[in-house]
Backbone as a chain_set.jsonl record, in Angstrom:
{"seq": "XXXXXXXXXXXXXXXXXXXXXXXXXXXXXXXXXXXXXXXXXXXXXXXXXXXXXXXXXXXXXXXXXXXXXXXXXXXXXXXXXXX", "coords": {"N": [[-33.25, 1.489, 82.223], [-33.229, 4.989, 82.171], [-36.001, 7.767, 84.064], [-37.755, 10.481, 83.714], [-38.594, 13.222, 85.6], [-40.521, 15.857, 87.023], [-38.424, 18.421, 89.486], [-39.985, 19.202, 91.327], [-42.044, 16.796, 91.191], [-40.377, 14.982, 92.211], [-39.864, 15.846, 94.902], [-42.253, 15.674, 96.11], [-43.148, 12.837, 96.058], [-40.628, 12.59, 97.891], [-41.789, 14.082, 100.393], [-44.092, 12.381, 100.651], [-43.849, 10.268, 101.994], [-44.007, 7.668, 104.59], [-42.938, 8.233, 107.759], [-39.825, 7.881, 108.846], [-38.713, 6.227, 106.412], [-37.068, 6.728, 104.623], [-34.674, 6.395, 106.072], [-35.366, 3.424, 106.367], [-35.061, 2.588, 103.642], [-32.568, 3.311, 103.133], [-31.025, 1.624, 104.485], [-31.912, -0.921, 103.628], [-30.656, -0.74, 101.195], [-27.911, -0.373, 101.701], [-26.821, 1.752, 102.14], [-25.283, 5.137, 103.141], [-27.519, 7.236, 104.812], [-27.487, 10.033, 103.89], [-27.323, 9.785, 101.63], [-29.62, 8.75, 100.125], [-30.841, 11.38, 101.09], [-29.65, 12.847, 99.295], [-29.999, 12.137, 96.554], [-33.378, 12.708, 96.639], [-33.255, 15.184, 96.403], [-31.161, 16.929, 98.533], [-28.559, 17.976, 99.247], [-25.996, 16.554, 100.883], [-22.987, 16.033, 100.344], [-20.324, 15.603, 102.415], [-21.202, 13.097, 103.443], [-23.202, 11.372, 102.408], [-23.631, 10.09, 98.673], [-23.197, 10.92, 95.635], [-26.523, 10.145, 93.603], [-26.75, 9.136, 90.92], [-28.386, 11.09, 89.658], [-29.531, 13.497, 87.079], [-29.766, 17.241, 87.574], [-31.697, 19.743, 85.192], [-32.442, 22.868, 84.49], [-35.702, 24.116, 84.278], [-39.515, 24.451, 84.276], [-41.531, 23.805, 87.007], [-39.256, 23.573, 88.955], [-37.717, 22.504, 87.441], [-35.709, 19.479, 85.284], [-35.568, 16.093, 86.373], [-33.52, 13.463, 85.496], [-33.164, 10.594, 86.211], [-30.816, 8.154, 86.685], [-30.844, 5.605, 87.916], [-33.865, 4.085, 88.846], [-33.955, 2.715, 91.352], [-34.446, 3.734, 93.72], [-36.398, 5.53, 93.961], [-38.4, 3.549, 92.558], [-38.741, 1.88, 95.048], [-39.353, 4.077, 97.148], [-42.278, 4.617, 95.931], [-43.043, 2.482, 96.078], [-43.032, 1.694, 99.105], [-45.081, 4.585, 100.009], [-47.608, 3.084, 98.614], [-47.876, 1.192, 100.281], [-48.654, 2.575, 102.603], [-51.02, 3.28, 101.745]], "CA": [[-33.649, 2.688, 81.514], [-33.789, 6.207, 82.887], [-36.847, 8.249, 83.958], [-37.276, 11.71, 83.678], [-39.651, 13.758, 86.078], [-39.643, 17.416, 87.355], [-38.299, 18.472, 90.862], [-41.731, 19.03, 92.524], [-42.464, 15.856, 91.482], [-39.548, 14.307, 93.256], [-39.929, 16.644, 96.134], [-43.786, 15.408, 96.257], [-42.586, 11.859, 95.971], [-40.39, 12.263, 99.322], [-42.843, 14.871, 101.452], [-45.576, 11.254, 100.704], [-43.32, 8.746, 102.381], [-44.997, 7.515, 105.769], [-42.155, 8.41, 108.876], [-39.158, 6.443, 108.648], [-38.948, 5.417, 104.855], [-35.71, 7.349, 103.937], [-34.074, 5.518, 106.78], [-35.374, 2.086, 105.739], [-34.569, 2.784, 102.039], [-30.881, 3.475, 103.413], [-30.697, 0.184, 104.997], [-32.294, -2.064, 102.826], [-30.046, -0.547, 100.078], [-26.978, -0.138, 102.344], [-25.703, 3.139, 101.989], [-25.932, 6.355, 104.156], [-28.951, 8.157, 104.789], [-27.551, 11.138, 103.429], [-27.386, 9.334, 100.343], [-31.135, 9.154, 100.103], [-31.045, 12.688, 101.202], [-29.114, 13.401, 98.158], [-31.097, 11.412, 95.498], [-34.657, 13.661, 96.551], [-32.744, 16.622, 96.177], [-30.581, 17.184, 99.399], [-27.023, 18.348, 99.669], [-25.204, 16.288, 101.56], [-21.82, 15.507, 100.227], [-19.783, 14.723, 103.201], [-21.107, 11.885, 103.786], [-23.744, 10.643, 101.131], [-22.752, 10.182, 97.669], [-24.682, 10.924, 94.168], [-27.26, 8.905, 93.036], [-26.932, 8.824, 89.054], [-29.713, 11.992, 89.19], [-29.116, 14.844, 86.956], [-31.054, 18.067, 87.158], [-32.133, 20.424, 84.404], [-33.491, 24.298, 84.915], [-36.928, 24.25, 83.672], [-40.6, 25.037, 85.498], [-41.329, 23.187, 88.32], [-37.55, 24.038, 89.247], [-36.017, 21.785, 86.452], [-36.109, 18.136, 85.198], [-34.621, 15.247, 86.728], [-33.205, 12.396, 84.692], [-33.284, 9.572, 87.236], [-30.387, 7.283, 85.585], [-31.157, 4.467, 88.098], [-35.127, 4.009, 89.915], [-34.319, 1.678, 92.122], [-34.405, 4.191, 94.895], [-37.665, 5.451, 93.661], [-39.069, 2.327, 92.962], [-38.507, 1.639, 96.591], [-40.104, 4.692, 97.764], [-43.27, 4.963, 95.436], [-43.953, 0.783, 97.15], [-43.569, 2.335, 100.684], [-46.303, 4.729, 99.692], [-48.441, 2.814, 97.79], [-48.122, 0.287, 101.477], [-49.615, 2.977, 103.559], [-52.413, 4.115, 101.245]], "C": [[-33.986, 3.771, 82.528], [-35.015, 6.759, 83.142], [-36.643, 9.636, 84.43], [-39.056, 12.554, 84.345], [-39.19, 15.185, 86.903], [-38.984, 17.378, 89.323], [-39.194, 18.488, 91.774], [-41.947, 17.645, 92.129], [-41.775, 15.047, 92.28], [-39.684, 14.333, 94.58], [-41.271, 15.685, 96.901], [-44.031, 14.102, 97.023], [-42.302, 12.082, 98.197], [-41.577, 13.254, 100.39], [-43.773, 13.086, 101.565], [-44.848, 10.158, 102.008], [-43.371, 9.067, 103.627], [-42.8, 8.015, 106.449], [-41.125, 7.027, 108.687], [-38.293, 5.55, 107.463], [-37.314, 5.973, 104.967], [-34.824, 6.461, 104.729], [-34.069, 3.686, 106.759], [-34.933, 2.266, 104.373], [-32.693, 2.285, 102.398], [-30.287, 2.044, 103.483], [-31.036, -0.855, 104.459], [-31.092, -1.885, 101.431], [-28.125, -0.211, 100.782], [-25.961, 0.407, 102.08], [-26.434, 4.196, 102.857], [-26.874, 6.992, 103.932], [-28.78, 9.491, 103.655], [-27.145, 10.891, 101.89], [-28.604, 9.26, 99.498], [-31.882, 10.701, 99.812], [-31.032, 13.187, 99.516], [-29.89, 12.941, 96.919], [-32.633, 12.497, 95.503], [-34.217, 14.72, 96.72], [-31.905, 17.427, 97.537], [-29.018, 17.08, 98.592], [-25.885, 17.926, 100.195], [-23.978, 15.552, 101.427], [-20.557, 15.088, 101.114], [-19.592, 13.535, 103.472], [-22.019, 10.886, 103.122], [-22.952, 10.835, 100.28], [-24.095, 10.632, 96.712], [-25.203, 10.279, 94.241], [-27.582, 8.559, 91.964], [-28.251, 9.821, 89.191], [-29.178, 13.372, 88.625], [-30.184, 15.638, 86.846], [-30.506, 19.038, 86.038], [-33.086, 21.467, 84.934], [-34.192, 23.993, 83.91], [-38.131, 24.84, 84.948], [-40.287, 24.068, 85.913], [-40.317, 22.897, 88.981], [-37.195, 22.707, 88.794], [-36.539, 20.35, 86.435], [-34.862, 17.117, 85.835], [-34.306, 13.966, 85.85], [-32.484, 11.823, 86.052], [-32.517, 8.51, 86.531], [-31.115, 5.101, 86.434], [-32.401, 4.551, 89.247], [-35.089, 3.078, 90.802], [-34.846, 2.442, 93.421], [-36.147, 4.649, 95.134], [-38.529, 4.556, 93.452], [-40.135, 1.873, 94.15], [-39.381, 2.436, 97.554], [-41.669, 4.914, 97.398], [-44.14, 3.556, 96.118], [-44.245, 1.478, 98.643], [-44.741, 3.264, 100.525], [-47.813, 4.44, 99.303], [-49.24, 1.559, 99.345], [-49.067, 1.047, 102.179], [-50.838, 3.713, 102.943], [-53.828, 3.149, 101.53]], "O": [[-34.759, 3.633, 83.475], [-35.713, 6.262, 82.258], [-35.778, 10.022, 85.216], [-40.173, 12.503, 83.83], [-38.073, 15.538, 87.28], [-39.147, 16.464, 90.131], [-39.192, 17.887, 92.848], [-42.102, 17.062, 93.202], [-42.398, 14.354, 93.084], [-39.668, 13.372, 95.349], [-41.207, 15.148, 98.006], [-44.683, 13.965, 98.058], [-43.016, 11.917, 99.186], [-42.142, 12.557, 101.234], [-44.027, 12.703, 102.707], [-45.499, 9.426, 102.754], [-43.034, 10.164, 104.073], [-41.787, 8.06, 105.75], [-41.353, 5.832, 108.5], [-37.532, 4.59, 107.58], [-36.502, 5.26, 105.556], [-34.146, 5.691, 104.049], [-33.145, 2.917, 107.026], [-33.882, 1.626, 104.333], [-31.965, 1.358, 102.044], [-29.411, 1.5, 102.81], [-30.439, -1.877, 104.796], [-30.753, -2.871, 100.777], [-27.273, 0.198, 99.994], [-24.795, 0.074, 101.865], [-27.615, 4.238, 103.204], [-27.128, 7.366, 102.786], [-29.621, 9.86, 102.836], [-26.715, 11.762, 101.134], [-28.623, 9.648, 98.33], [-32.751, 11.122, 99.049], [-31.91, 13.66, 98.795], [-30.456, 13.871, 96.343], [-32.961, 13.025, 94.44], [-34.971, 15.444, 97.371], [-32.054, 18.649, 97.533], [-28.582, 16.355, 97.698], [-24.848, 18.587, 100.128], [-23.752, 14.584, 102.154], [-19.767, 14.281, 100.624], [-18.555, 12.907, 103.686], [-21.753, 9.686, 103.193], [-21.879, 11.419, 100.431], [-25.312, 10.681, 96.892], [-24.808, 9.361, 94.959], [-28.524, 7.79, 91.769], [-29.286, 9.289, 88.79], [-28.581, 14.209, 89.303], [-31.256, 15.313, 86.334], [-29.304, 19.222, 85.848], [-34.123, 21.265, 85.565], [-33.731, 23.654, 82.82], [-37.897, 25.388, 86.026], [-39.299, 23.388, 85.638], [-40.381, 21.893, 89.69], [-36.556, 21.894, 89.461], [-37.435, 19.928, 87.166], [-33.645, 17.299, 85.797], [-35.374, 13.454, 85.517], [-31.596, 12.34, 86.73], [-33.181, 7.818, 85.759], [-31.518, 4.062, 85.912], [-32.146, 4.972, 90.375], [-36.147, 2.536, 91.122], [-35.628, 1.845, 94.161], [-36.905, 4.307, 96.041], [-39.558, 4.626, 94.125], [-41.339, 1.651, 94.279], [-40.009, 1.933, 98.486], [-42.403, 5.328, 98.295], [-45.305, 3.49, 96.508], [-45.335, 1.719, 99.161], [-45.727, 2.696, 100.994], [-48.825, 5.112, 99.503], [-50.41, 1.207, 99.497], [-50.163, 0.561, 102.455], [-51.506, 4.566, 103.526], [-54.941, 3.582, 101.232]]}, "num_chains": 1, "name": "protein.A"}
């Protein structure tokens, strides 16, 4: 099941994650960094891919429908490690 949260919160999400995380995420889930990138709201189609996230204009610049959390998941544990 999907989850649906705004862009600052996503944004918020990656700014929390200790040094490092996006790059372990990558590798534990084994796909390119800039795949990661792309999932918390980066650009990088060259060489990441989508990540099943669509956005929506609204406040907090727009909603995200998150079709699959694993990635989030992933990052909200690494957080929750260094608190």
């Amino acid at each position: 099941m999907g989850k649906v949260i705004t862009f600052a919160e996503l944004r918020k999400i990656k700014d929390c994650l200790p040094d490092g995380s996006i790059q372990r995420i990558a590798n534990e889930l084994r796909v390119p960094v800039e795949t990661i990138w792309n999932y918390f709201g980066g650009h990088s189609y060259q060489q990441g891919q989508s990540c099943g996230i669509h956005i929506e204009h609204g406040p907090d610049r727009g909603y995200i429908l998150i079709e699959d959390t694993t990635i989030l998941n992933m990052a909200l544990s690494l957080i929750e490690e260094t608190a």
